[in-house]
C-alpha positions as CSV (number, residue, x, y, z in Angstrom):
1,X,-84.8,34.4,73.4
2,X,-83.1,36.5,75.2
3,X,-85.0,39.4,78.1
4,X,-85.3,42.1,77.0
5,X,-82.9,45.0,79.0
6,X,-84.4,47.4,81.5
7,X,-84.8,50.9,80.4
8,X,-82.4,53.7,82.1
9,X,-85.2,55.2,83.8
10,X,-86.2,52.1,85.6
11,X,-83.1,50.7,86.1
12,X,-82.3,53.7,87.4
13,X,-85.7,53.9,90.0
14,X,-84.9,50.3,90.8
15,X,-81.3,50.9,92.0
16,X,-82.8,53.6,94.3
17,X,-85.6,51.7,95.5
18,X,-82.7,49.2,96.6
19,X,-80.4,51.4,98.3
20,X,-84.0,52.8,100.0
21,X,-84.9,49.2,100.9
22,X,-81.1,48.5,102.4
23,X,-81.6,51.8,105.1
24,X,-85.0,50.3,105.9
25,X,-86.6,53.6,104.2
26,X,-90.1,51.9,103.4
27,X,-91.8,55.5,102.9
28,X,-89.0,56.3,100.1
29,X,-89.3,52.5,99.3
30,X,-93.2,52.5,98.6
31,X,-92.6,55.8,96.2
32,X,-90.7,54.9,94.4
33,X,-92.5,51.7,93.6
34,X,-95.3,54.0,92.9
35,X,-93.3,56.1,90.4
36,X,-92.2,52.5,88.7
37,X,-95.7,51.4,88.5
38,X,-96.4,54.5,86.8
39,X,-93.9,53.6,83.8
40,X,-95.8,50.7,83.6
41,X,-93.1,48.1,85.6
42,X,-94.7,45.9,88.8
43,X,-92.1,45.3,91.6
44,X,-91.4,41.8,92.9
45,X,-89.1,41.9,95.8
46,X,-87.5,38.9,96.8
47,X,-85.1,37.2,99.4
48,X,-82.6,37.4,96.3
49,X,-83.5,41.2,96.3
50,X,-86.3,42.9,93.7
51,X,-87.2,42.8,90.4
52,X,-89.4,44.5,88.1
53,X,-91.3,42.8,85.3
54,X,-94.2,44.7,82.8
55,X,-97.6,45.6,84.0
56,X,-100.5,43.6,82.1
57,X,-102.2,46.2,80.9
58,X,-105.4,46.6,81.3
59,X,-107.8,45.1,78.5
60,X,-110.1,48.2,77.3
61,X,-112.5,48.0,74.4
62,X,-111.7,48.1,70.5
63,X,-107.9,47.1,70.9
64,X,-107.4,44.2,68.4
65,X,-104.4,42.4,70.5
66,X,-105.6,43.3,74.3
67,X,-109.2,43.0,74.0
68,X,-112.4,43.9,76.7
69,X,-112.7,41.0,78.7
70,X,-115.5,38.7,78.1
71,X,-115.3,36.8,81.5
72,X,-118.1,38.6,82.7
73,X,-120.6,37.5,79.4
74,X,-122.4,33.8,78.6
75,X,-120.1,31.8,77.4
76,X,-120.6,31.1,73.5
77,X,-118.9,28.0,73.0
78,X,-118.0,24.5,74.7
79,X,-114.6,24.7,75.1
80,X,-112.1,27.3,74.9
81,X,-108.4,26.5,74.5
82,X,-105.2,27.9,75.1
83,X,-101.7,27.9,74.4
84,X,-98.8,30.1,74.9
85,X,-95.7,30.3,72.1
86,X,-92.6,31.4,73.1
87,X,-89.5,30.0,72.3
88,X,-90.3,26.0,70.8
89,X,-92.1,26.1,67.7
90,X,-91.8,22.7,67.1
91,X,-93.4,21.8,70.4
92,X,-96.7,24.5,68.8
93,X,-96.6,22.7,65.8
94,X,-96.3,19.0,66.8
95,X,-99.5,20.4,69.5
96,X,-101.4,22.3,66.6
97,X,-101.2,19.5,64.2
98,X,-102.4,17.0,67.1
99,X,-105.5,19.3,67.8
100,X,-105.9,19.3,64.0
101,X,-106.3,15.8,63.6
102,X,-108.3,15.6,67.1
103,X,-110.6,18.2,67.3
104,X,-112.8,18.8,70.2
105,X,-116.5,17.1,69.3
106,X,-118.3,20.3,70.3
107,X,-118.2,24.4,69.6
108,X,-114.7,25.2,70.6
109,X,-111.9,27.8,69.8
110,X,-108.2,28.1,70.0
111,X,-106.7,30.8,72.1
112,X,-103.1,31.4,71.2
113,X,-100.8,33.8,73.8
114,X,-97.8,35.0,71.7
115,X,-95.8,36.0,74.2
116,X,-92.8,37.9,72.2
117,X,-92.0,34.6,70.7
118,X,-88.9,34.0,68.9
119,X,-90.5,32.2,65.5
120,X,-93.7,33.5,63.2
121,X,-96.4,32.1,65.3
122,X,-98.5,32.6,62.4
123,X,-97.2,31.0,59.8
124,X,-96.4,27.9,62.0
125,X,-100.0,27.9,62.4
126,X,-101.2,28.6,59.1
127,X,-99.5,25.2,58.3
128,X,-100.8,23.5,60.5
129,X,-104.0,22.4,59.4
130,X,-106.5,23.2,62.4
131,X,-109.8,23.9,61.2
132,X,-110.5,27.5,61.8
133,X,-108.4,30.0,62.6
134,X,-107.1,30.4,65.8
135,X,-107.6,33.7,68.3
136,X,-104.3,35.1,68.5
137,X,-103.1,37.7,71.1
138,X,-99.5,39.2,71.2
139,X,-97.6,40.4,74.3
140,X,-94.9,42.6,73.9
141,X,-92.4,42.6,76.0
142,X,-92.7,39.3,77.3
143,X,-95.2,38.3,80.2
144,X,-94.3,36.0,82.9
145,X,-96.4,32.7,82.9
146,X,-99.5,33.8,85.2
147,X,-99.8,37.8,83.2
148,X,-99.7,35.7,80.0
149,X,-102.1,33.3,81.1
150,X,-104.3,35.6,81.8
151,X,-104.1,37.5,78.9
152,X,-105.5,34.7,77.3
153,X,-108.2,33.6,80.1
154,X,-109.8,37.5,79.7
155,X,-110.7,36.6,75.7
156,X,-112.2,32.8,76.7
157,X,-115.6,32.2,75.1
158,X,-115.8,28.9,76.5
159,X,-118.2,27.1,79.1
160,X,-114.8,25.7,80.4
161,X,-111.1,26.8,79.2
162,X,-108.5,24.2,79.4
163,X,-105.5,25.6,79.3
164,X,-102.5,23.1,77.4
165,X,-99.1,23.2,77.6
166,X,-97.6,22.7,74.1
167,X,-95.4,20.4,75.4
168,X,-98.5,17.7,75.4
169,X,-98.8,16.4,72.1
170,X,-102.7,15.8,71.6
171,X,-103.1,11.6,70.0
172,X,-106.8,11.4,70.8
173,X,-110.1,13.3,72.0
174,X,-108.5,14.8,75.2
175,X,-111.6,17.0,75.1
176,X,-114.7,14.7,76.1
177,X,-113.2,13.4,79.5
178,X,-112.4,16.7,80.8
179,X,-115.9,18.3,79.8
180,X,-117.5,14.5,81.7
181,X,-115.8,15.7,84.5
182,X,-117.7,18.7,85.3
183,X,-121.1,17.0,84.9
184,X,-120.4,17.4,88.8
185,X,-121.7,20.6,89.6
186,X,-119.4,20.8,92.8
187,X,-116.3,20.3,90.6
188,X,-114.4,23.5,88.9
189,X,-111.3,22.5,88.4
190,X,-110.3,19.2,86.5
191,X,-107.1,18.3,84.4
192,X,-105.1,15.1,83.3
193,X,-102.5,15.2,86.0
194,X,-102.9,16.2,89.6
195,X,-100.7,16.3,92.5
196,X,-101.8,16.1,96.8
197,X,-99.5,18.1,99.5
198,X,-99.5,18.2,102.8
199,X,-98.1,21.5,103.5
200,X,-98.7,23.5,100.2
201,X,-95.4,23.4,99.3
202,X,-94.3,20.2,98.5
203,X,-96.4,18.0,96.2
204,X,-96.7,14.5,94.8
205,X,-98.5,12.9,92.4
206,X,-102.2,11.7,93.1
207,X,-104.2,9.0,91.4
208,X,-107.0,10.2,89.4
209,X,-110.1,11.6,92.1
210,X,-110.1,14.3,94.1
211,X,-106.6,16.3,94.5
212,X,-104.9,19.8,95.8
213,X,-103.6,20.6,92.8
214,X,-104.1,20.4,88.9
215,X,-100.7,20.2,87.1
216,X,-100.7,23.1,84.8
217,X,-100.2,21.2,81.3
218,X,-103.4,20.3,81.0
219,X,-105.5,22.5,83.7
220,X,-109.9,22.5,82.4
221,X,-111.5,25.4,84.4
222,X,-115.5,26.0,84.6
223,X,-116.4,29.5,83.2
224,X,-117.9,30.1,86.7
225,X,-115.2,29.7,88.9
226,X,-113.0,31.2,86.4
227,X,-115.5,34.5,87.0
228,X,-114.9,33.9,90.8
């Protein structure tokens, strides 16, 4: 799927904030990000030069696709889990029919990020077969990968949220290891695949125990430090 074009007006701010960048004008600079923001566009600058991509917006009460975040009640079920669909439907459905045919033991939901995708996420899913119907939350334009995430991370109900890539295709209970893991109250963070780094910026992978990193493909989170 292609991105989606700029609009004039901020293509146009974006161009000025540029030139006001290039003559080291940071008061001009900072303005006009200001005035971007306010059309709802965040600015990333970059050594490649700046960017703008949409503002998350903020979730507020009684708005079916953006609801009130419910990171800061009890968590309701075991396990919360989510996927984003964007542009592979047959990764969704080889993932959806997986989680179908190996549920997760305990109370759990499916959180599903559809992130201007470029197939009918819900009839894909309505064929699939899971079990109960899956919490489903639409972005429009597109998010980058972190804004989507958290989109779906604000509506978790879960004691922990794992959050899947759909390129993993589920052939057993991926569920009950994950939860065993944080039976160790000093452990937050758990996954399938982890990586160690020396400097932050390069990594490798780690054999399974403590790591740096969590790959994000399969990446379990405890409600609590998800608050934190």
């Amino acid at each position: 799927m292609s991105k989606p074009s700029l609009p004039p007006d901020v293509r146009d701010l974006l161009r000025l904030r540029t030139d006001a960048r290039d003559r080291r004008d940071w008061a001009e600079a900072d303005a006009l990000r200001e005035r971007l923001a306010a059309l709802g566009w965040q600015v990333e600058d970059g050594q490649s030069g700046s960017t703008v991509r949409p503002i998350l917006p903020p979730a507020t009460a009684g708005e079916a696709d953006t609801p009130a975040s419910r990171l800061g009640e009890p968590a309701t079920l075991a396990t919360s889990i989510q996927v984003a669909a964007e542009d592979h439907p047959a990764d969704l459905e080889r993932f959806a029919r997986g989680l179908a045919a190996h549920p997760p033991p305990d109370a759990w939901e499916l959180v599903v990020v559809a992130n201007s995708p470029s197939f009918d996420v819900d009839a894909l899913l309505g064929a699939s077969g899971l079990p109960l119907d899956p919490v489903l939350l639409r972005a429009e334009p597109r998010l980058g990968w972190a804004d989507a995430r958290t989109l779906g991370l604000r509506r978790s109900s879960g004691e922990i949220t794992v959050l899947m890539d759909t390129s993993v295709e589920p052939v057993g209970d991926f569920v009950t290891p994950l939860l065993a893991a944080f039976e160790d109250p000093s452990v937050g963070i758990a996954g399938a695949w982890g990586v160690r780094s020396s400097d932050g910026r390069t990594f490798e992978e780690a054999p399974p125990g403590d790591v740096d990193a969590i790959e994000g493909y399969c990446l379990a989170i405890r409600r609590a430090a998800l608050q934190a």
